[in-house]
C-alpha positions as CSV (number, residue, x, y, z in Angstrom):
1,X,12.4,2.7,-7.3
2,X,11.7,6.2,-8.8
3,X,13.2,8.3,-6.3
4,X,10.3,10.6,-6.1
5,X,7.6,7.7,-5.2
6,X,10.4,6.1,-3.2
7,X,10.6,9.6,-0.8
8,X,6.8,9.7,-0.7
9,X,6.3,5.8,-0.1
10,X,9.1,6.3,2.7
11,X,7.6,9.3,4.2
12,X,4.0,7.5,4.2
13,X,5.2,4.6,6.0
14,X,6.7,6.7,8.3
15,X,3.7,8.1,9.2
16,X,1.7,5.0,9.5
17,X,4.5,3.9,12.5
18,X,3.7,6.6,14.1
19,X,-0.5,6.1,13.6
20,X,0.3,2.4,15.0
21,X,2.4,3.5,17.9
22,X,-0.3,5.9,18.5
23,X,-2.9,2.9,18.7
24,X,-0.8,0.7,20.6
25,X,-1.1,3.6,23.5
26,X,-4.5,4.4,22.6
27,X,-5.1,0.7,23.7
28,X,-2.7,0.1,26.6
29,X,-4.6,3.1,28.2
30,X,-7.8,2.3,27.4
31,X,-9.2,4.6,25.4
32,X,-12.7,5.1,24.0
33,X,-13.1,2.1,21.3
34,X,-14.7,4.3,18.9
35,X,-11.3,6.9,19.1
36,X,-9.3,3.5,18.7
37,X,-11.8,2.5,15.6
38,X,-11.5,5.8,14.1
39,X,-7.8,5.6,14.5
40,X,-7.3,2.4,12.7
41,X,-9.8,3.4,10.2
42,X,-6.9,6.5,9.1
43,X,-4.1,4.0,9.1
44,X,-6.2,1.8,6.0
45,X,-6.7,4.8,4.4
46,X,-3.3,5.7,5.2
47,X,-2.4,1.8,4.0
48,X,-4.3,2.3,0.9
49,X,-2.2,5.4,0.0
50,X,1.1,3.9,0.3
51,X,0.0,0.6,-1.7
52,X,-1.6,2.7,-4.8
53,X,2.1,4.5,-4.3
54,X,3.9,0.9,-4.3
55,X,1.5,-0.1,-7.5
56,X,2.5,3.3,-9.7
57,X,6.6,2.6,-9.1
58,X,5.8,-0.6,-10.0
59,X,3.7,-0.4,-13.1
60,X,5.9,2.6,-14.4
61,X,9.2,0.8,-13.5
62,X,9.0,-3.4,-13.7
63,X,6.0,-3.4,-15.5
64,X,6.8,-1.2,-18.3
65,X,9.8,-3.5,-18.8
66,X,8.4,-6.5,-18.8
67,X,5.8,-5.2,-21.2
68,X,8.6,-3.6,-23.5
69,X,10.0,-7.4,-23.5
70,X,7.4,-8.9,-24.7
71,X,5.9,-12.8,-24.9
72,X,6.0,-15.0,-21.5
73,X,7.8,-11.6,-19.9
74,X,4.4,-9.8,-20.6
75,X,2.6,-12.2,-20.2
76,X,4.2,-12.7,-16.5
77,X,3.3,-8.9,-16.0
78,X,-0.8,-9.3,-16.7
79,X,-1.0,-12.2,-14.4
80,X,1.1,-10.0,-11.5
81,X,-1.3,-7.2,-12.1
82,X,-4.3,-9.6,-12.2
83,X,-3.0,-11.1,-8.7
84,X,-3.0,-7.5,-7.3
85,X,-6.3,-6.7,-8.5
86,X,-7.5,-9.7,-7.1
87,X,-6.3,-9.4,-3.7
88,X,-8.0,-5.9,-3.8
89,X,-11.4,-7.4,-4.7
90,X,-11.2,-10.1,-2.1
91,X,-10.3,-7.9,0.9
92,X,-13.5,-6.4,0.3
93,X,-12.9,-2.8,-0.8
């Protein structure tokens, strides 16, 4: 990983265990559902910001390799970035 995505990535994940640990006792004492809602809500976004992280090491690292190499190795690369962009559109954002 590109050492600067890989600190950001690590500190971003970091966060989110400490969003989730923050639900998990949001739940086990019953809080409001719409704080709990509103909470889970910032860990997508927070979800969303780590995986557009994950995506840039990987399309400026593996990706720009496997383009570089050429025939069935680029080829491999379009259909991996056509996968991700597919399970984007079918989670419904």
């Amino acid at each position: 990983m590109i050492a600067d995505i890989k600190k950001r990535a690590l500190h971003r994940a970091r966060i989110l265990e400490g969003q989730l640990r923050g639900v998990e006792k949001m739940i086990d004492d019953e809080a409001y559902c719409v704080d709990i809602i509103t909470q889970t809500l910032a860990i997508q976004k927070s979800l969303r910001s780590l995986n557009k992280l994950l995506v840039e090491n990987h399309l400026r690292t593996h990706v720009s390799h496997m383009f570089d190499e050429g025939g069935a190795t680029r080829d491999a690369a379009v259909e991996e970035l056509l996968t991700v962009f597919e399970l984007q559109q079918n989670r419904g954002a």
